[in-house]
N, C-alpha and C positions, 0 to 999 in steps of 0.2 A: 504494500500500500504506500500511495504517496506522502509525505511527509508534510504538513503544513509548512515546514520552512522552505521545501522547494516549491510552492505555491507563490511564497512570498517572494523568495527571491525570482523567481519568473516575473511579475510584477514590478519589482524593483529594474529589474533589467530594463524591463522595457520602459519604466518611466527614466530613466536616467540616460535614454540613446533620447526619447524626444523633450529632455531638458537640456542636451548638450549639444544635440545640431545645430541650433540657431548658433550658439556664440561662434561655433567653426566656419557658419556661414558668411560671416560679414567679413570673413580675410579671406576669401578662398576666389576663384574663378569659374567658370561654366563648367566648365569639365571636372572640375573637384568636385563643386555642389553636386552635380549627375552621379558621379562616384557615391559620394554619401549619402546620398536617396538610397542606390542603390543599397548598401551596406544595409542601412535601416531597414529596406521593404526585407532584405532577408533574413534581417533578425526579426522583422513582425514573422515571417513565416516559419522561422524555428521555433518560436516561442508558441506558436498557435499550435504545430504539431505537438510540441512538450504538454502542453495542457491537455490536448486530444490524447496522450498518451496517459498523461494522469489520471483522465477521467475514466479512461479502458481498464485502468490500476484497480484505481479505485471497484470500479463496477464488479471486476471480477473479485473484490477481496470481503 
C-alpha cells in the first residue's frame, strides 16, 4: 500500500516545478522557455501515472 508520505510528496513535487518556472522564465529565451514547458508537461505526466499507480496500490490492498 501507498504510503501517505509518497502522496505528499507527489504533491509537493508538482507544486514546486509550477512555483519555480516563472522565476526561470524571465532570464531564459524561446527555446529555453519551450524546453521547460517541456520538462514540466513530463513531470505532470509522471506524476499522474504515480498516482494512477497508487490508486491501483491502494485498491488492491
Amino acid at each position: 500500500m501507498a504510503k501517505l508520505s509518497d502522496k505528499l510528496y507527489l504533491e509537493a513535487s508538482h507544486a514546486h516545478y509550477l512555483r519555480n518556472i516563472p522565476k526561470l522564465l524571465r532570464s531564459c529565451d524561446t527555446a529555453e522557455v519551450n524546453r521547460l514547458i517541456q520538462i514540466v508537461e513530463r513531470k505532470d505526466t509522471e506524476i499522474e501515472a504515480l498516482k494512477l499507480h497508487i490508486k491501483e496500490l491502494e485498491a488492491k490492498a
